[in-house]
N, CA, C and O atoms as a GROMACS GRO file, in nm:
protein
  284
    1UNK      N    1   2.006  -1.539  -1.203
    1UNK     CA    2   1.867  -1.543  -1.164
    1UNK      C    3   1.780  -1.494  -1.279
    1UNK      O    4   1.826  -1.417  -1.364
    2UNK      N    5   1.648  -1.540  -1.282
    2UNK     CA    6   1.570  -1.491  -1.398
    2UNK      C    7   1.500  -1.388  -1.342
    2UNK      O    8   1.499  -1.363  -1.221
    3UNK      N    9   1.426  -1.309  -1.451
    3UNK     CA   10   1.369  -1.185  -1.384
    3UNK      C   11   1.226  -1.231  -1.412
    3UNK      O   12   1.186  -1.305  -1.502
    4UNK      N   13   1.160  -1.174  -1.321
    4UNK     CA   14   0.958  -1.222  -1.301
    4UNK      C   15   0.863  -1.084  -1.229
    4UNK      O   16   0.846  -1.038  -1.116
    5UNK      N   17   0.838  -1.068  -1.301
    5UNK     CA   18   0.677  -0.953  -1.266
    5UNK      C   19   0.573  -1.003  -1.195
    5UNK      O   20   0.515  -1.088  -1.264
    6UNK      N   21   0.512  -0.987  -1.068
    6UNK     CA   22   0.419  -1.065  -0.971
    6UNK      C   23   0.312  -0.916  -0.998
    6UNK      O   24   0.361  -0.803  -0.997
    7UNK      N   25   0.200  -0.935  -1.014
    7UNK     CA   26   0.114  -0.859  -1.028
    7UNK      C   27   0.066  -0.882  -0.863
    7UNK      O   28   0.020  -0.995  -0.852
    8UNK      N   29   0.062  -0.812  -0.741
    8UNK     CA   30   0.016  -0.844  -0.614
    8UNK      C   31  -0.074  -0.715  -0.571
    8UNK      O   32  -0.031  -0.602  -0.595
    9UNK      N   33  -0.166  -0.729  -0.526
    9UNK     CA   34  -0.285  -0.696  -0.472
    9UNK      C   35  -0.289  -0.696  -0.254
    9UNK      O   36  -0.307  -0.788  -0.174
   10UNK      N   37  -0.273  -0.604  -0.243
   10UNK     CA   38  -0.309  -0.542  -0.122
   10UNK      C   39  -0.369  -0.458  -0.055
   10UNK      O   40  -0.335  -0.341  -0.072
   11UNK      N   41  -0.480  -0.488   0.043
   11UNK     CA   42  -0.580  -0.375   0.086
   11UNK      C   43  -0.580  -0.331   0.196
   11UNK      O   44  -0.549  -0.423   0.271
   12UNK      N   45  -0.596  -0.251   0.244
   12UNK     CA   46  -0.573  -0.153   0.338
   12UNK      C   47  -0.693  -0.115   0.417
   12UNK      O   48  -0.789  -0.148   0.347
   13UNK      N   49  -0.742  -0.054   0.544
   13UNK     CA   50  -0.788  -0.007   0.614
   13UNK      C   51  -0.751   0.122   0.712
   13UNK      O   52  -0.708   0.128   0.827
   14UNK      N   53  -0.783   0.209   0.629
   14UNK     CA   54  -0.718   0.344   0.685
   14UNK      C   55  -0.826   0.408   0.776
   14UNK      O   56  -0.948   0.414   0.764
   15UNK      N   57  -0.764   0.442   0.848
   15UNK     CA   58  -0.877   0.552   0.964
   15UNK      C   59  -0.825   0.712   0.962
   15UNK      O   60  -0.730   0.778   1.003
   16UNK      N   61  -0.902   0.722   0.915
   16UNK     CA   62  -0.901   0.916   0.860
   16UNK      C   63  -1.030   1.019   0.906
   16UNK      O   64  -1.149   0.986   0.905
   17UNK      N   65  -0.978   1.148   0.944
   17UNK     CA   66  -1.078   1.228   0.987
   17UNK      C   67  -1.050   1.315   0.858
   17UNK      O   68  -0.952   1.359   0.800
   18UNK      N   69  -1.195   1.317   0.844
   18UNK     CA   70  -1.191   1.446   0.708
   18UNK      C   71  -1.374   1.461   0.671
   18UNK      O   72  -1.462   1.375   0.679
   19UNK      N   73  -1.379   1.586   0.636
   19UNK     CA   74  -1.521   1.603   0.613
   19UNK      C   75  -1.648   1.560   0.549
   19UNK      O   76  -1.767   1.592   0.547
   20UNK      N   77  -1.552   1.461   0.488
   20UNK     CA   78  -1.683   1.356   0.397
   20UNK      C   79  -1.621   1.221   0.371
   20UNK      O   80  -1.504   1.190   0.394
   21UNK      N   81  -1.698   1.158   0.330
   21UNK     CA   82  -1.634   0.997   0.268
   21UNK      C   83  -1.604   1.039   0.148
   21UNK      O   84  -1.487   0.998   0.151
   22UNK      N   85  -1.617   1.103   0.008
   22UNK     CA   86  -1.564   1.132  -0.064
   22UNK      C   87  -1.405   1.185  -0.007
   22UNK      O   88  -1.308   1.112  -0.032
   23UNK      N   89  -1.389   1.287   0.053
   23UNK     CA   90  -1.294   1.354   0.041
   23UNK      C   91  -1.214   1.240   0.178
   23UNK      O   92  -1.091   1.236   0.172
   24UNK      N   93  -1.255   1.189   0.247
   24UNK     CA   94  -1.190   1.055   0.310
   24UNK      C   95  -1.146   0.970   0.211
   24UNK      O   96  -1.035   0.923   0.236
   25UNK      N   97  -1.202   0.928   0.092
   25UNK     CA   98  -1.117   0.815   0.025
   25UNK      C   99  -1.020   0.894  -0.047
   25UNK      O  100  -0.904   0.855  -0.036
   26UNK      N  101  -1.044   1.007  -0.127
   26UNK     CA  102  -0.939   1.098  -0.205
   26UNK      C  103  -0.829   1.111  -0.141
   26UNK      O  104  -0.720   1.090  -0.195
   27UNK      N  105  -0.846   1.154   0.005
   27UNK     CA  106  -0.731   1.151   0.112
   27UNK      C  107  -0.613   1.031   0.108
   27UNK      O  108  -0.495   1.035   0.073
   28UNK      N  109  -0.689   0.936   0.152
   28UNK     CA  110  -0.645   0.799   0.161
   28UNK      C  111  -0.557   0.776   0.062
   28UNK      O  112  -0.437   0.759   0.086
   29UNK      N  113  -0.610   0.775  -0.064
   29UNK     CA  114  -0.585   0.741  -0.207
   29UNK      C  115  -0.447   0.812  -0.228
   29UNK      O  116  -0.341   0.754  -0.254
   30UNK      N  117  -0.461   0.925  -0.214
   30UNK     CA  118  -0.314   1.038  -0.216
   30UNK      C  119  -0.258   1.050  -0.148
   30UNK      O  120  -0.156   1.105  -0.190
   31UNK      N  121  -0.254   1.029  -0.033
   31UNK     CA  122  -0.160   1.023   0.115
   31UNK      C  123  -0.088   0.916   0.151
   31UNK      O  124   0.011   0.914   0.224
   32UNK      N  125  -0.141   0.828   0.099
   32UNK     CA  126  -0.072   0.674   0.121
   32UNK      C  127  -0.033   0.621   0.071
   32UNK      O  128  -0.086   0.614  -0.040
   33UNK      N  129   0.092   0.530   0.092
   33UNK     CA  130   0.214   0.472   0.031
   33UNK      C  131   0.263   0.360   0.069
   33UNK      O  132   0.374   0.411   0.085
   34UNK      N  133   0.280   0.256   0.097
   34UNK     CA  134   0.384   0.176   0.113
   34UNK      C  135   0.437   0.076   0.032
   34UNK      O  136   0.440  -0.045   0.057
   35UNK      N  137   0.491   0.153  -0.099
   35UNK     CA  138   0.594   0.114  -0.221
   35UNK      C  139   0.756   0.110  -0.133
   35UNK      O  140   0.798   0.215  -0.086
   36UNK      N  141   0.819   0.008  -0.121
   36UNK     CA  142   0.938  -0.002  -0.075
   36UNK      C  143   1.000  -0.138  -0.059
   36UNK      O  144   0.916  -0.220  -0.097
   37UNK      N  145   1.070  -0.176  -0.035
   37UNK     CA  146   1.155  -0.279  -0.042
   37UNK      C  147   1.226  -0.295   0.123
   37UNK      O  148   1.321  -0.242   0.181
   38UNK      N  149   1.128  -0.392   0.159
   38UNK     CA  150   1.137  -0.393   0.297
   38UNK      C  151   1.278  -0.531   0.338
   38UNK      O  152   1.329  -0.539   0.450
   39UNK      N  153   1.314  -0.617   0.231
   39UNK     CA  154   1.442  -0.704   0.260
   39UNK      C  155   1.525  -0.655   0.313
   39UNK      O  156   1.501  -0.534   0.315
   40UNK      N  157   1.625  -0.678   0.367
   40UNK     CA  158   1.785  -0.652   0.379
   40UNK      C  159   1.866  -0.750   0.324
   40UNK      O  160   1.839  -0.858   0.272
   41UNK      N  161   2.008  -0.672   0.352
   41UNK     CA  162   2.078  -0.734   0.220
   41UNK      C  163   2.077  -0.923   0.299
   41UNK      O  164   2.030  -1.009   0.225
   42UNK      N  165   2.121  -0.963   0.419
   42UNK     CA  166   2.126  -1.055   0.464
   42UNK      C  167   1.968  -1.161   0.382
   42UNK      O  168   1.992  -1.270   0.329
   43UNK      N  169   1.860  -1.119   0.385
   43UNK     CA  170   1.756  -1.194   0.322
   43UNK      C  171   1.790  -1.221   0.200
   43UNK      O  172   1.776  -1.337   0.161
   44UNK      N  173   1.841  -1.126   0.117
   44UNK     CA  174   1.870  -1.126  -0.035
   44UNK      C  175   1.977  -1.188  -0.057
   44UNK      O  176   2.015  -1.177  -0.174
   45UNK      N  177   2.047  -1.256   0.016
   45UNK     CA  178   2.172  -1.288  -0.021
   45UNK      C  179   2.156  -1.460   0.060
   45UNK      O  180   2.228  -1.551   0.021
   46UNK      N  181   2.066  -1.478   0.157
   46UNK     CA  182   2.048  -1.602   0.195
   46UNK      C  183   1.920  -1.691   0.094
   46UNK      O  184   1.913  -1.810   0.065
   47UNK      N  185   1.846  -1.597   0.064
   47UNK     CA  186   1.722  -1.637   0.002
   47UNK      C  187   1.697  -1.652  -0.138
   47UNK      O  188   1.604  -1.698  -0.205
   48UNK      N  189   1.866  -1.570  -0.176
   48UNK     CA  190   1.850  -1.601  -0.342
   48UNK      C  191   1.769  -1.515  -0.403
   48UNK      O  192   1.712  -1.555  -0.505
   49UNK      N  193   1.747  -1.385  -0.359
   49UNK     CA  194   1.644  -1.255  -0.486
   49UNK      C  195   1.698  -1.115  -0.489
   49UNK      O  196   1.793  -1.076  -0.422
   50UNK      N  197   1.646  -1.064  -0.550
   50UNK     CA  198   1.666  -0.960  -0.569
   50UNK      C  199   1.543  -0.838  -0.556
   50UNK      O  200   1.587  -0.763  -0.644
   51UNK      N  201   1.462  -0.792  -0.523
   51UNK     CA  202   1.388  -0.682  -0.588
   51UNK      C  203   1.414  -0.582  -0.660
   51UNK      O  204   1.458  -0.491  -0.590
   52UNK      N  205   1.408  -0.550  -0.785
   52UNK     CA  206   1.483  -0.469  -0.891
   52UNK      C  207   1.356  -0.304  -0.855
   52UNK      O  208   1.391  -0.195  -0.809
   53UNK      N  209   1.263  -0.333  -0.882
   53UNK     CA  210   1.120  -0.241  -0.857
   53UNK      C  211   1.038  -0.256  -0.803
   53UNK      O  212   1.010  -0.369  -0.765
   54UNK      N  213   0.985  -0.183  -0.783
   54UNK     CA  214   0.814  -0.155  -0.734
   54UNK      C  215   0.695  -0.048  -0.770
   54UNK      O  216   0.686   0.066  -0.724
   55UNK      N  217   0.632  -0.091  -0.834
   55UNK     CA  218   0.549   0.055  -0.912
   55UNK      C  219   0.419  -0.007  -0.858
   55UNK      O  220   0.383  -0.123  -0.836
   56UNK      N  221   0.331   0.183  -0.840
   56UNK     CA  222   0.233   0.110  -0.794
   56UNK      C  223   0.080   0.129  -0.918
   56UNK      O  224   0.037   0.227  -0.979
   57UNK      N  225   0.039   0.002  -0.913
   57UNK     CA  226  -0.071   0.002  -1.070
   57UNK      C  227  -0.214   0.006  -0.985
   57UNK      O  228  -0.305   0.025  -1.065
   58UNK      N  229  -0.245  -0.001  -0.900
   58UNK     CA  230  -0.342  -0.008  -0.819
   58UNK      C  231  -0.380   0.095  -0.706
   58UNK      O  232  -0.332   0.086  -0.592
   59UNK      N  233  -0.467   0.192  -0.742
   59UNK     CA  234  -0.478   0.297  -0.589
   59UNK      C  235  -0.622   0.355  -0.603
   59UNK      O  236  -0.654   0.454  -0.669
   60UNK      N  237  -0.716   0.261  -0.514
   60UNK     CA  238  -0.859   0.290  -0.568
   60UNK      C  239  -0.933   0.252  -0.442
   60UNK      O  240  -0.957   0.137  -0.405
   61UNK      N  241  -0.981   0.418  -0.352
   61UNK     CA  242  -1.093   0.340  -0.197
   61UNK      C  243  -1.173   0.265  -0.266
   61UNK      O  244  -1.190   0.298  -0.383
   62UNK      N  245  -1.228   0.171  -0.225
   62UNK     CA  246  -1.336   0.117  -0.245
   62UNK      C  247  -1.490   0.155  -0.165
   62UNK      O  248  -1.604   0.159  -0.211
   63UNK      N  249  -1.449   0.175  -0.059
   63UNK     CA  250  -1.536   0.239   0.045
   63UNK      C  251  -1.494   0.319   0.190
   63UNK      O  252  -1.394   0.326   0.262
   64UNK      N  253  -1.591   0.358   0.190
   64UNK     CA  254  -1.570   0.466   0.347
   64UNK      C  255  -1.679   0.480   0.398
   64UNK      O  256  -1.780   0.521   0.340
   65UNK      N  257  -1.665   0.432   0.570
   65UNK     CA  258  -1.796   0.432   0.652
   65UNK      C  259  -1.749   0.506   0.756
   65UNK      O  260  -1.645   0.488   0.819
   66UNK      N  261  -1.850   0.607   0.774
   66UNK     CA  262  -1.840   0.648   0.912
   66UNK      C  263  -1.822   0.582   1.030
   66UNK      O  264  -1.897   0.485   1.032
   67UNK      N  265  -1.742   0.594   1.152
   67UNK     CA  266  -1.720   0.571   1.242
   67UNK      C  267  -1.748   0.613   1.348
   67UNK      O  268  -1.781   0.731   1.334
   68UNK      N  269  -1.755   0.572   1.477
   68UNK     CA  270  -1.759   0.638   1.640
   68UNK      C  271  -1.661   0.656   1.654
   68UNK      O  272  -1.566   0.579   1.637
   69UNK      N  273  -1.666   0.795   1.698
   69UNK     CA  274  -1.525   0.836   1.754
   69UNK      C  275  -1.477   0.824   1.870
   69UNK      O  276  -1.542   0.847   1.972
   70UNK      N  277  -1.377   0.792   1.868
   70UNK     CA  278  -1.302   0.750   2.016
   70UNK      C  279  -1.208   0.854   2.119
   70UNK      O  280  -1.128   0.841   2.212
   71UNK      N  281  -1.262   0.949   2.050
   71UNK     CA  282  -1.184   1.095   2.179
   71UNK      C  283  -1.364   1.168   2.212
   71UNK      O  284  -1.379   1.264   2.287
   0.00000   0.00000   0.00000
């Protein structure tokens, strides 16, 4: 198999309580993760890939709006 780098882009919508929208996106930004390799071996082995890595190059709120709270 050849090896290939996909530059991929994913955005998120987090719901967070915290005392400001600053310190709501900082939160966000540092608390959250989902770098992982969600295949099993059965996919990887029917589908022909591999995932070797995952690094993450991208971790930036863009915005934060207050909300109504629901309790």
């Amino acid at each position: 198999m050849k090896t290939y780098q996909v530059v991929l882009s994913k955005s998120y919508i987090v719901t967070i309580k915290a005392q400001s929208d600053e310190q709501a996106k900082r939160m966000s930004e540092f608390y959250t993760s989902d770098i992982k390799d969600l295949s099993t071996s059965k996919d990887r082995l029917e589908r022909g890939f591999s995932i070797e890595e995952i690094e993450n190059g991208v971790n930036e709120a863009l915005e934060a709006e207050e909300v109504a709270s629901t309790h």
